[in-house]
C-alpha positions in Angstrom: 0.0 0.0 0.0 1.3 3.3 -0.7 0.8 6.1 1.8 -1.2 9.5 0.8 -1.3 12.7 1.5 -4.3 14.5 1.7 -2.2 18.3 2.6 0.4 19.2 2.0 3.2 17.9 4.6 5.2 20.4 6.5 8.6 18.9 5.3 8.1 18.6 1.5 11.6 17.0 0.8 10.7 14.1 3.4 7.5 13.2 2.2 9.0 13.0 -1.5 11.6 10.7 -0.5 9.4 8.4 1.2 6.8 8.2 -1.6 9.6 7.4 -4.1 10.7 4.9 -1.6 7.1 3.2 -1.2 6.7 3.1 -5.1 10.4 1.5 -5.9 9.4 -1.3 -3.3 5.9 -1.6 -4.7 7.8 -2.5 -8.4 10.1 -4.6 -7.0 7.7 -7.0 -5.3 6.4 -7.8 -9.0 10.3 -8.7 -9.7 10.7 -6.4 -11.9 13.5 -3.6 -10.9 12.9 0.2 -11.3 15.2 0.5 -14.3 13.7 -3.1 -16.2 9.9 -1.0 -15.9 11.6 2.3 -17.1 13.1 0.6 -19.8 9.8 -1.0 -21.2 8.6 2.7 -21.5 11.6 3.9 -23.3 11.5 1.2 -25.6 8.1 2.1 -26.7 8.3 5.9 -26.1 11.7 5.5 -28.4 9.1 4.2 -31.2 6.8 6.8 -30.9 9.2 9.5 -31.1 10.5 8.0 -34.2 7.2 8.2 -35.6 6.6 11.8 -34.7 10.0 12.1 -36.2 8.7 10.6 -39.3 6.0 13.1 -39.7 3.4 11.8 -38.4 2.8 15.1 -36.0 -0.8 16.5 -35.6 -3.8 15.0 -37.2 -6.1 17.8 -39.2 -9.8 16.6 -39.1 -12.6 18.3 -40.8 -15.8 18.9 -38.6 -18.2 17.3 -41.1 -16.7 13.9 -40.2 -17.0 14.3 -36.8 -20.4 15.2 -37.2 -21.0 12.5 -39.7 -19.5 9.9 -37.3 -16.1 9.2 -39.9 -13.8 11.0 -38.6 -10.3 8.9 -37.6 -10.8 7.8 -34.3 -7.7 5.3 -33.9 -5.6 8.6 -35.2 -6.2 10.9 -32.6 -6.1 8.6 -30.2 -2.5 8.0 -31.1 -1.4 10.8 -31.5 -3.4 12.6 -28.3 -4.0 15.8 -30.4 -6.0 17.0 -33.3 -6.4 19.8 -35.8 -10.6 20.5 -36.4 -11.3 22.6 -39.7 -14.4 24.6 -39.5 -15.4 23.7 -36.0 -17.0 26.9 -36.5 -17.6 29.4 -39.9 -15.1 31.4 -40.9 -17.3 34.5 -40.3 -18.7 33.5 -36.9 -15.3 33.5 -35.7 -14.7 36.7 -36.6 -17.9 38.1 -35.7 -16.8 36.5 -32.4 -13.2 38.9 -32.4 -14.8 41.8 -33.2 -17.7 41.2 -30.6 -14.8 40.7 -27.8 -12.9 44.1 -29.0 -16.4 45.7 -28.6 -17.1 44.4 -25.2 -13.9 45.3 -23.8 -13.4 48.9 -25.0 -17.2 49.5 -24.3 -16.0 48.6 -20.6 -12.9 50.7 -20.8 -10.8 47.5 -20.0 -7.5 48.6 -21.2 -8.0 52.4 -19.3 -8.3 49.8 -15.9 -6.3 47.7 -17.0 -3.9 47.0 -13.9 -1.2 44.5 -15.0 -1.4 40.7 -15.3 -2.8 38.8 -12.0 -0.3 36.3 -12.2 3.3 35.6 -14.5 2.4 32.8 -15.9 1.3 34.5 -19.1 3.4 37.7 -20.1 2.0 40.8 -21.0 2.9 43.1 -24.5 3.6 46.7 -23.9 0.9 47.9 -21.8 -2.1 45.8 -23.1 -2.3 42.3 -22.1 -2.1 38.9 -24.4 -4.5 37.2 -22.0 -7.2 38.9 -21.3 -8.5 37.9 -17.3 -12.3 38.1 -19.4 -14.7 35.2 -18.8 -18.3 36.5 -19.5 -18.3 37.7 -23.1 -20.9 37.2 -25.0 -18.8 35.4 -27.8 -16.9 33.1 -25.1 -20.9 32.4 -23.8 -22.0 31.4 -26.8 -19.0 29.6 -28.2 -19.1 27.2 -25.0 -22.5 26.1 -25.4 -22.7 26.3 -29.0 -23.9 23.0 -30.5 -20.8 22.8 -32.5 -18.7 22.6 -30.0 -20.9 20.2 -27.6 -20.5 17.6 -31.2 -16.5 18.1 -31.0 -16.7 17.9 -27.1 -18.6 14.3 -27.2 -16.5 13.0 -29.7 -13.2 14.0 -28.0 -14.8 12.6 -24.5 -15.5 9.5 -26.5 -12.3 8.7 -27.1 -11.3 8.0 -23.5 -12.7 4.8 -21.5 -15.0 6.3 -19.3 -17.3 3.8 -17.9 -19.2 5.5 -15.5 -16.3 7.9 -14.4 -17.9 10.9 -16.5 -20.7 11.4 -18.4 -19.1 12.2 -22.3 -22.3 13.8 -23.5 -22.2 16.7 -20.7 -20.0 19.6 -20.2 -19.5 21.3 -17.5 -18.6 25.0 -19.4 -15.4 25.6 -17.8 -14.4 29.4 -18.0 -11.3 30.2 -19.1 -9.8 33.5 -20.6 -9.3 34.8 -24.4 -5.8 35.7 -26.0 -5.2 38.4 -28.6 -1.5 38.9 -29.7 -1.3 41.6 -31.9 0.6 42.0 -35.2 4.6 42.9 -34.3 4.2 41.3 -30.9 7.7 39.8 -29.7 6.7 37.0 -27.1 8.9 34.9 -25.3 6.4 32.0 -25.5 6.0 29.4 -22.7 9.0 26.4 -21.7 7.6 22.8 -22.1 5.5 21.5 -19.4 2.3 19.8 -18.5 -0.7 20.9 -16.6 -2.7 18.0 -14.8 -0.9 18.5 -11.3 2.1 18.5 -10.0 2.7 16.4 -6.9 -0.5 15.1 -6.7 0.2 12.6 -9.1 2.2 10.6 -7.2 1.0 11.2 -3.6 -2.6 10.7 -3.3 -4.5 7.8 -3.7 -6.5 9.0 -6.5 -3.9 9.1 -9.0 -1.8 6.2 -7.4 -5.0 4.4 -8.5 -4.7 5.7 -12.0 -1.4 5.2 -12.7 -1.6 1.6 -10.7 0.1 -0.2 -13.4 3.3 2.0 -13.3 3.1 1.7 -9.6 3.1 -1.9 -9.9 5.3 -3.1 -12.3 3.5 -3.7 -15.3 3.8 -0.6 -17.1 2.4 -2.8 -20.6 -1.5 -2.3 -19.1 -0.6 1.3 -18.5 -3.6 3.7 -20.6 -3.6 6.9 -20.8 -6.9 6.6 -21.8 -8.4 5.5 -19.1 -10.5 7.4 -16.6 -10.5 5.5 -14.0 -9.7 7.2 -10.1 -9.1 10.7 -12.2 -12.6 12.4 -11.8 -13.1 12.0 -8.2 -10.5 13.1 -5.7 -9.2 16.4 -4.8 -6.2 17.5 -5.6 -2.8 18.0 -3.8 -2.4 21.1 -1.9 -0.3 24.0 -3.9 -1.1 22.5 -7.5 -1.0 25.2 -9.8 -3.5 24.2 -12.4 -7.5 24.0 -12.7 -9.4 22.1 -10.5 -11.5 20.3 -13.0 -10.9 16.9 -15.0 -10.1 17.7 -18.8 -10.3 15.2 -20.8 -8.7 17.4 -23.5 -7.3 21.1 -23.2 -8.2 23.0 -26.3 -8.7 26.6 -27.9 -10.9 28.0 -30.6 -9.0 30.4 -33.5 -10.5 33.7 -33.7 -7.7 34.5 -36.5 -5.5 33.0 -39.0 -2.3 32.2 -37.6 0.7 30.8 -39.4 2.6 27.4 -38.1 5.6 30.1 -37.6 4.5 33.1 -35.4 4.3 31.9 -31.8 2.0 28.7 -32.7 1.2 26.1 -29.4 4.2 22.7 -29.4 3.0 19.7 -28.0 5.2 16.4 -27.8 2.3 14.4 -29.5 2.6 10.9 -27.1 -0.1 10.8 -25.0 1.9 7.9 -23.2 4.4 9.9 -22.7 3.2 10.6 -19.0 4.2 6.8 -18.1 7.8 8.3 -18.8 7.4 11.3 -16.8 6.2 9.4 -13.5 8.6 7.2 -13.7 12.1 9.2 -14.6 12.4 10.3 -11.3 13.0 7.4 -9.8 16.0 6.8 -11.3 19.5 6.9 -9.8 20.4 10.0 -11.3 18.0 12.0 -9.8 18.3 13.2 -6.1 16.1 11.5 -3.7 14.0 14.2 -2.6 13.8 15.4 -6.2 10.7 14.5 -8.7 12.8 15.9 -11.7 12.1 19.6 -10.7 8.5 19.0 -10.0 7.7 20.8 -7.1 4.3 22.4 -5.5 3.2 25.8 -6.6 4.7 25.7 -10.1 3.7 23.9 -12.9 5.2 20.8 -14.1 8.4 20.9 -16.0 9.7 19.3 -18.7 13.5 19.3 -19.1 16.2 18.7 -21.3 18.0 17.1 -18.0 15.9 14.6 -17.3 13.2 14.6 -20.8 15.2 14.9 -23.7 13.9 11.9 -25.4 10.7 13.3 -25.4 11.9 16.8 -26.3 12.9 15.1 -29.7 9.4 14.9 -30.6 8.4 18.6 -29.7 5.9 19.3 -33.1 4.4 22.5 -33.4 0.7 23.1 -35.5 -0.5 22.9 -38.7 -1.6 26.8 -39.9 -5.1 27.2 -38.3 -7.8 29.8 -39.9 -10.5 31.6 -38.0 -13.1 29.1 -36.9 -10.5 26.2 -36.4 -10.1 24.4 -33.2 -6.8 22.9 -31.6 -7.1 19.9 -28.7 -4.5 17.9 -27.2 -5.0 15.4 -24.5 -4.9 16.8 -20.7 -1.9 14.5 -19.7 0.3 16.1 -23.4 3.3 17.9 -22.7 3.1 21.1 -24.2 4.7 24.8 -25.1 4.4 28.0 -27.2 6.8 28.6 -29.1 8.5 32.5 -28.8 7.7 34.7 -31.5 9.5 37.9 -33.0 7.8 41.1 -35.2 4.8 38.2 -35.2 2.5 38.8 -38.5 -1.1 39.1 -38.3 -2.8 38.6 -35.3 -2.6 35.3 -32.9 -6.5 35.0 -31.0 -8.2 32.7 -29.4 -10.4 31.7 -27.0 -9.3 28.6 -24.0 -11.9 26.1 -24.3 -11.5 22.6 -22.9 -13.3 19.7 -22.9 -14.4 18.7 -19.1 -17.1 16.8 -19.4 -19.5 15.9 -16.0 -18.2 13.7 -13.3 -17.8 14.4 -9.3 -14.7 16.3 -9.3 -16.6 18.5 -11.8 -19.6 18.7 -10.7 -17.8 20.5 -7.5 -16.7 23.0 -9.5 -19.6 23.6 -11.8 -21.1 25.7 -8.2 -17.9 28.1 -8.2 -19.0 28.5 -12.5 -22.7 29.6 -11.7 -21.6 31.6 -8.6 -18.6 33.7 -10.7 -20.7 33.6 -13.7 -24.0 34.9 -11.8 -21.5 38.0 -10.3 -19.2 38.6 -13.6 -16.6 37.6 -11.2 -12.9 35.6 -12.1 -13.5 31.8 -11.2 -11.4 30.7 -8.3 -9.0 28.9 -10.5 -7.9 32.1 -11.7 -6.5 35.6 -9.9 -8.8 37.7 -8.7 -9.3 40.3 -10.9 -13.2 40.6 -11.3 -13.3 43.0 -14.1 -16.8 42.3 -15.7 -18.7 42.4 -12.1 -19.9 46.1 -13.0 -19.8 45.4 -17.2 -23.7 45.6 -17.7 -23.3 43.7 -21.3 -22.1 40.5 -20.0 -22.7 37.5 -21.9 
């Protein structure tokens, strides 16, 4: 049995040590050592990489075969990410733009503007690229468009649910909109991950659903599988949202070039048995889990990762109305941009369909969205509470 924390113990470095000792003598009572587990990963992690290597990057869909029931399901399941053309018309999407530009400046957003709430997204000049805006009409409308409830079922449909979440019901989770301007120089975002950080090895929950890395038989391992991820809370100091997403995605709101600043994701979505695993290793320190740490997000290094690195694969060019998904365990970055051309928008929409751990949160949605106030996953900046045009 491995031991759990529910908070977050007083002596960090302690508690790591012991958890990696607990799961080292939980694969070695299979008779299997540490490195002969890890090495079963690598060997297949090795193959994907070569693939990705190969070409065989991002998958581009069209949504007519989702809706028609033909699009490639074994394809994106491989790869963990996917390209959808004209999840929404061309013109909607830029309808959707201009409506957001009208709903800020009506608001005189950018005269209160007061900096960003947090530094995990930079800012241009003195104008944001993420906007701390939740209740637009566009970003309304776009999350329970019909369109985007056929992309979200099908997405949710890839995973093996079984009674873990219901795929056909969306929570609505609220995120923020970006709009990076033409001429914008951006340093981007490093490589890194976003379901947790700690709490991935050190409470029961996710000891559950990564059992078969835990145990020594790392062949059963899916990262498809839902199973113990919709249901617990999550470790004390994570720095991501507190809902299960089955896939993180964004809708375009402008054309944007494969060049200028475009989203990277290491397209192996069992790459994460590699992740939880590395640290365990002899190389790294024992109260070390490869740099990942409480209150940051989890990084991905050339240290410790650079297999994986080898497979970093940036988009396809996307057009207004186009959506981008990648799987909630995929390793991901933005690329930096310099004197970027044309504009880079979009609006953060995931897929999180219903299930307990959601169904928590779905309260703190209604509440925020009731008051125009910043959901508790994110600062709290509560700009639209006085906007009377809310969506």
């Amino acid at each position: 049995m491995l031991p759990n924390w529910d908070t977050t113990p007083a002596d960090l470095p302690k508690a790591v040590r012991e958890i990696k000792k607990a799961i080292r003598a939980n694969i070695e009572a299979s008779g299997r050592s540490v490195e002969e587990v890890f090495a079963v990963v690598e060997r297949q992690i090795q193959r994907e990489v070569d693939d990705v290597k190969a070409g065989q990057g991002w998958p581009v869909i069209d949504y007519a075969d989702i809706e028609a029931g033909t699009a490639p399901r074994d394809l994106v399941r491989r790869r963990g990410c996917v390209v959808v053309r004209g999840h929404f018309p061309r013109e909607q999407a830029l309808a959707w733009d201009k409506s957001i530009v009208d709903y800020v400046e009506s608001n005189n957003f950018f005269e209160n503007y007061r900096g960003p709430g947090d530094d995990f997204f930079g800012s241009v000049g003195s104008k944001p690229e993420i906007y701390p805006i939740y209740w637009s009409p566009a970003q309304v409308e776009a999350r329970r468009h019909e369109r985007m409830a056929t992309v979200q079922q099908f997405l949710n449909g890839l995973w093996h649910h079984d009674g873990w979440f219901d795929p056909a019901r969306d929570v609505g989770y609220p995120d923020r909109i970006r709009r990076r301007p033409p001429g914008t120089d951006s340093g981007g975002l490093g490589t890194h991950l976003d379901p947790g950080t700690l709490d991935l090895w050190m409470t029961a929950e996710y000891q559950q659903a990564f059992r078969h890395l835990f145990n020594g038989t790392p062949e059963q391992y899916d990262p498809w599988d839902a199973v113990h991820r919709t249901t617990g809370p999550q470790y004390p100091g994570t720095t991501m949202c507190s809902v299960f997403r089955t896939f993180q995605g964004w809708t375009a709101l402008s054309d944007m070039a494969h060049d200028q600043g475009v989203l990277h994701t290491i397209p192996i979505p069992g790459a994460m048995a590699y992740l939880m695993l590395r640290p365990l290793l002899d190389d790294v320190p024992d109260d070390d889990m490869c740099g990942v740490t409480v209150n940051q997000v989890f990084p991905v290094s050339r240290k410790y990762h650079s297999l994986l690195l080898e497979a970093l694969t940036g988009i396809p060019d996307v057009h207004a109305g186009d959506s981008v998904w990648w799987h909630c365990d995929m390793i991901h970055s933005v690329a930096p941009v310099e004197d970027q051309q044309g504009w880079g928008n979009v609006m953060y929409i995931p897929a999180a369909p219903w299930c307990a751990r959601n169904e928590r949160y779905a309260e703190e949605i209604q509440r925020a969205h009731a008051s125009g106030s910043s959901p508790s996953d994110f600062p709290e900046e509560h700009y639209e509470r006085a906007w009377p045009n809310r969506g």
